[in-house]
C-alpha positions in Angstrom: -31.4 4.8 26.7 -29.4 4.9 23.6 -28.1 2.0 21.3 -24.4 1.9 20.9 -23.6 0.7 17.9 -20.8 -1.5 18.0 -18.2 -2.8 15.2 -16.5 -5.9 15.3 -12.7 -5.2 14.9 -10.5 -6.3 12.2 -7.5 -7.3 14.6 -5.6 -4.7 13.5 -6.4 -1.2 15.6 -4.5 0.7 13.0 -7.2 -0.7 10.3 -9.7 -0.2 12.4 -8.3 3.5 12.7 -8.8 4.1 8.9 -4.9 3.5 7.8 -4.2 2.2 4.5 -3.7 -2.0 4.3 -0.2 -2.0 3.9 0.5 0.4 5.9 -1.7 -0.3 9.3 0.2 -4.0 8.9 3.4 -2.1 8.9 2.2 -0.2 11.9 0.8 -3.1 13.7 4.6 -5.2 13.3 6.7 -1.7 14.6 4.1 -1.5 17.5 4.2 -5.0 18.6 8.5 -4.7 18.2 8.3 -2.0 20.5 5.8 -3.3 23.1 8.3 -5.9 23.1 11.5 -3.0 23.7 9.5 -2.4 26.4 8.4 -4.9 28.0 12.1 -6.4 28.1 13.4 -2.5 29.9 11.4 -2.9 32.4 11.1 -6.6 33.2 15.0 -5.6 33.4 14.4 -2.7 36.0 16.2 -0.8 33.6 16.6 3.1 34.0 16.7 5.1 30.8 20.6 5.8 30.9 21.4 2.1 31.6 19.3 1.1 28.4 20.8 3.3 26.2 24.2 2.2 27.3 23.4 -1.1 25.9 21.1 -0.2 23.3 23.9 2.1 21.9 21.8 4.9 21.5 20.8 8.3 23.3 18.8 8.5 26.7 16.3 11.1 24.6 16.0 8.2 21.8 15.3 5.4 24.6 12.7 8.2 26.3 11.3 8.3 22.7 10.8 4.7 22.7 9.2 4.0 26.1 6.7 7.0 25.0 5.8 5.3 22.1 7.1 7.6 19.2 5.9 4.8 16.7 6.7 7.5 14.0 10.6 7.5 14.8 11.4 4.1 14.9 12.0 1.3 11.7 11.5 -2.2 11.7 15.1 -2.4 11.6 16.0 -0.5 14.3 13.5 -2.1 16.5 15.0 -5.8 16.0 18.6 -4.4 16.5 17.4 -3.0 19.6 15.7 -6.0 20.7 18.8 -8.1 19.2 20.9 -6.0 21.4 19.4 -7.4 25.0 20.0 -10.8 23.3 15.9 -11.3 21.8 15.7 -12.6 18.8 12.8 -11.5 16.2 10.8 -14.6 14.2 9.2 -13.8 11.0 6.2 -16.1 10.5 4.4 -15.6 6.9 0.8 -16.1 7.0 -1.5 -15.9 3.9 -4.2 -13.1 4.1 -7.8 -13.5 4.7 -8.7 -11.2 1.3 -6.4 -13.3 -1.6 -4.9 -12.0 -4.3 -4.4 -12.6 -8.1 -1.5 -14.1 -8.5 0.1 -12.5 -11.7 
């Protein structure tokens, strides 16, 4: 039998994937934005034309956004979108693990 060799994760899947810091954090807060997009369509029962009535935006851009097109979506359109079925986003500041010099 062979040994798997297994690595603890850093909490952060696009870190653990090899991205960049900065941006696997900017990639973990659009993912968890959009989970959230998600999550609130279909707790809604919502079809694709109904939420992109009141998202204000195309049925191909709300298809794009239930498939997970990470790569076409800002941080800023993610909390209008989520602002737009009346959910709020919270920023909460947290210091990192690693700290930096402080110029």
């Amino acid at each position: 039998m062979r040994k798997v060799k297994l690595t603890r994760s850093t909490g952060n899947v696009f870190r653990d994937l090899g991205f960049p810091p900065d941006e696997a954090l900017h990639l973990k807060v659009r993912s968890e934005l959009m989970m959230s997009l998600q999550k609130a369509i279909a707790a809604r029962g919502l079809k694709q034309s109904e939420a992109a009535e009141l998202l204000g935006v195309t049925q191909p851009r709300v298809s794009d956004l239930l498939r997970g097109r990470i790569d076409l979506f800002s941080i800023d359109t993610l909390i209008d979108m989520l602002a737009k079925l009346g959910i709020r986003a919270k920023v909460v500041l947290q210091p990192s693990r690693r700290r930096a010099g402080v110029a």
